[in-house]
N, C-alpha and C positions, 0 to 999 in steps of 0.2 A: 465637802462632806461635813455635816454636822456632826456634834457630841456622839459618843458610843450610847448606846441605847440600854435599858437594863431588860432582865428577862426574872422576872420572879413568879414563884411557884411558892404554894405552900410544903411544910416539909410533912410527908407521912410517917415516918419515922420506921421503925423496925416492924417488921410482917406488912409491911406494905404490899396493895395491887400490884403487879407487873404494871411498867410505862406499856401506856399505848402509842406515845411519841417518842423517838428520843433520834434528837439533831446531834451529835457528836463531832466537835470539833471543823462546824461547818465555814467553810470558806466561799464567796463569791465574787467574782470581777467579772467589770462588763469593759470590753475593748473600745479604745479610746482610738478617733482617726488621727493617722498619721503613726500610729503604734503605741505601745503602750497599755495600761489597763488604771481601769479606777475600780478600788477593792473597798465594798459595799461593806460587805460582812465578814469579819475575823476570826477563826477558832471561837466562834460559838456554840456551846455543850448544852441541853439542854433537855431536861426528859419531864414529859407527860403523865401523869397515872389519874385513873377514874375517881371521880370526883375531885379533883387538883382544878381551881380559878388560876388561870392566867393572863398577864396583862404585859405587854409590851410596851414597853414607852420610851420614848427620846424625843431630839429634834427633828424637826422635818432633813431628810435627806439621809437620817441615822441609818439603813435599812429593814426598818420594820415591816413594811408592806413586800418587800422581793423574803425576809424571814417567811411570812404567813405564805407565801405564794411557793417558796422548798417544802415547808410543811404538807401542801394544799398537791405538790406533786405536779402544778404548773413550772416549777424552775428546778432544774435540774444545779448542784453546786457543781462552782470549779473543783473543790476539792471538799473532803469528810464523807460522811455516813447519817443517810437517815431509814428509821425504822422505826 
């Protein structure tokens, strides 16, 4: 698994939009044969509001495409909350 990935947002500050996104403490592992699990994504927190640029970046293998994909409502997390 490569480097941890960062997830930056701009800050709206106080009377901000309500998040249209927000990933809370999201966890994901994909099962490994023979047993076991490889844990993609860690207590990642993260919230959305309109008009807010977001960029996700790391290394190849960081999970930023299975992120986009929880977001996206394709992958379901092992564990957290999104809304």
């Amino acid at each position: 698994m490569g480097e941890p990935m960062d997830a930056v947002t701009t800050d709206s500050g106080v009377g901000a939009p309500p998040a249209l996104l927000v990933l809370h403490d999201i966890v994901m592992e994909y099962g490994l044969p023979g047993g076991g699990a490889l844990r993609v994504v860690d207590g990642m927190t993260l919230s959305v509001r309109s008009g807010e640029v977001v960029c996700l970046a790391g290394r190849s293998g960081s999970g930023k495409t299975t992120v986009l994909m929880i977001c996206a409502g394709l992958l379901r997390p092992t564990a957290g909350a999104v809304h």
